[in-house]
N, C-alpha and C positions, 0 to 999 in steps of 0.2 A: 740818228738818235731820236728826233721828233717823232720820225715814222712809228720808231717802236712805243713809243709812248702813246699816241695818239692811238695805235692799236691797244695795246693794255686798256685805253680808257674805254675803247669801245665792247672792247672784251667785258670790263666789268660795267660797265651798262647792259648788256644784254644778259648777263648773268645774273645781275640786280631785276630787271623782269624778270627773267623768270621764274626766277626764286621766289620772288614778292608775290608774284601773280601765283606760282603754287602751293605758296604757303598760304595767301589768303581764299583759298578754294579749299584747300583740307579744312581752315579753320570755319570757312561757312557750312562745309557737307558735315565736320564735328557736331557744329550748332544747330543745324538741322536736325541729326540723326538722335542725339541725345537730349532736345530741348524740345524741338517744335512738335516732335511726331511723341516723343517720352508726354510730352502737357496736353496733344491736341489740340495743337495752334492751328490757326491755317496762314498761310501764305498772304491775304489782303489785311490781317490785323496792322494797324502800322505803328501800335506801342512795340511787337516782337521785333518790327523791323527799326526800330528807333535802339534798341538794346542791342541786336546783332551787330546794327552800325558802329555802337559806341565799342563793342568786344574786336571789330574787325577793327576800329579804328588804334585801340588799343594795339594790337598786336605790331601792327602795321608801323605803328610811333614806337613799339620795342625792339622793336626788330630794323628798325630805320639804320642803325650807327652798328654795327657788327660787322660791318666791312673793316673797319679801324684794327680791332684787335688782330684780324685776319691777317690783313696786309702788313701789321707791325711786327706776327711773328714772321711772314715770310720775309719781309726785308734784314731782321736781324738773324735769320737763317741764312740768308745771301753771302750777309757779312760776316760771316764767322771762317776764319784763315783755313782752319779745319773742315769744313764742310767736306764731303764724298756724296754723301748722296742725292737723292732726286731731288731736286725743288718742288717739282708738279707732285709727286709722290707726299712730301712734307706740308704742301701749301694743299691737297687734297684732305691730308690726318687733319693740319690746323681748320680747315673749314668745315671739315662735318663734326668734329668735337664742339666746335664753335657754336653750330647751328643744332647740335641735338641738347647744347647745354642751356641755349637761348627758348627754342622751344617749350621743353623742360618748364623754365622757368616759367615764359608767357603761361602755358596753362595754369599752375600752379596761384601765382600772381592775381589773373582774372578770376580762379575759383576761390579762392582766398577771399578776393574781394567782395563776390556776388554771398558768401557763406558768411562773413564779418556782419556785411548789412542787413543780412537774411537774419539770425541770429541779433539784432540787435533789435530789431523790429517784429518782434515775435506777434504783435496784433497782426500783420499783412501776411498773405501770401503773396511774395511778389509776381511770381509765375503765375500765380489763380489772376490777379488783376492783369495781368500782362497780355493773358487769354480774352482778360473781357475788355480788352482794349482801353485800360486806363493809363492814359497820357502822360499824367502826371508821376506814375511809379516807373514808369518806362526810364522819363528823364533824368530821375533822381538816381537810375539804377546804371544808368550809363554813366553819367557823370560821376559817381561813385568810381564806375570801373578807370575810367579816363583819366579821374583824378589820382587813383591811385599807382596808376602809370606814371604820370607826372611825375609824383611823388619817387618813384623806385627805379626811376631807369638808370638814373647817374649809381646807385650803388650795385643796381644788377652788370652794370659796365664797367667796374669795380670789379667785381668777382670775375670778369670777363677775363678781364685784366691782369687775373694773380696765374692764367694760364699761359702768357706770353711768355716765352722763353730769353729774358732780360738775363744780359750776364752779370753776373755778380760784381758786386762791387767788392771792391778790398777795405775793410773796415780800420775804423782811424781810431787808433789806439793812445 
């Protein structure tokens, strides 16, 4: 019984890299393709690198705990007396639902964020300053993005949450 455990966990550590690691590669070649080359950054600015940090870091802190809901549908999939079919087949549905809904959001979430503040600060271009290397719009624009992750991950793990397949309870009359 240890053995299989002790595999399982190494299974999902290796599948925690490399999930993390290729999610966090799309989301720098996104920020890249649509931000740096879209504004004419270059690559030694280190206000754009101080903002991609804060978006990478974002993602990376939303996406951190989505192993949970995973693993809770599959385990309550386990346990159901009924069960016929594939677990790897079922624990495959529940993880790319999981992870296209997570995505999804993260995008969403950080543009949200970057467009609130953008729109609130109608004197700045933040992107213009961003190009000319202003330090200080950088930081406010990450910690914006970061803060607002703080703020959202417990109800985006919420929503996570209403897709787990929980049996019903018998309601008390």
């Amino acid at each position: 019984m240890e053995n299989n455990l002790t595999l399982l966990a190494i299974t999902e550590l290796i599948i925690s890299i490399i999930i993390g690691v290729l999610l966090l590669y799309i989301t720098f070649k996104f920020i890249d393709k649509f931000i740096r080359v879209k504004h004419g950054i270059r690559y030694d600015n280190i206000s754009f690198s101080i903002f991609v940090s804060s978006i990478i870091f974002s993602v990376g802190y939303l996406f951190s705990d989505i192993k949970s809901p995973i693993l809770n549908s599959i385990r309550l999939i386990q346990e159901q007396v009924d069960f016929s079919g594939n677990i790897y087949l079922e624990g495959a549905k529940y993880s790319l639902l999981f992870f296209v809904l997570i995505i999804v959001s993260i995008f969403f979430i950080n543009v949200i964020s970057s467009y609130l503040f953008s729109s609130m600060t109608k004197t700045i271009d933040e992107f213009e300053e961003i190009k000319n290397n202003n330090i200080a719009v950088a930081i406010i624009c990450g910690v914006i993005i970061v803060t607002i992750s703080l703020i959202v991950k417990d109800s985006l793990y919420f929503l996570l949450d209403t897709f787990v397949p929980y049996p019903e309870s018998s309601k008390l009359q």
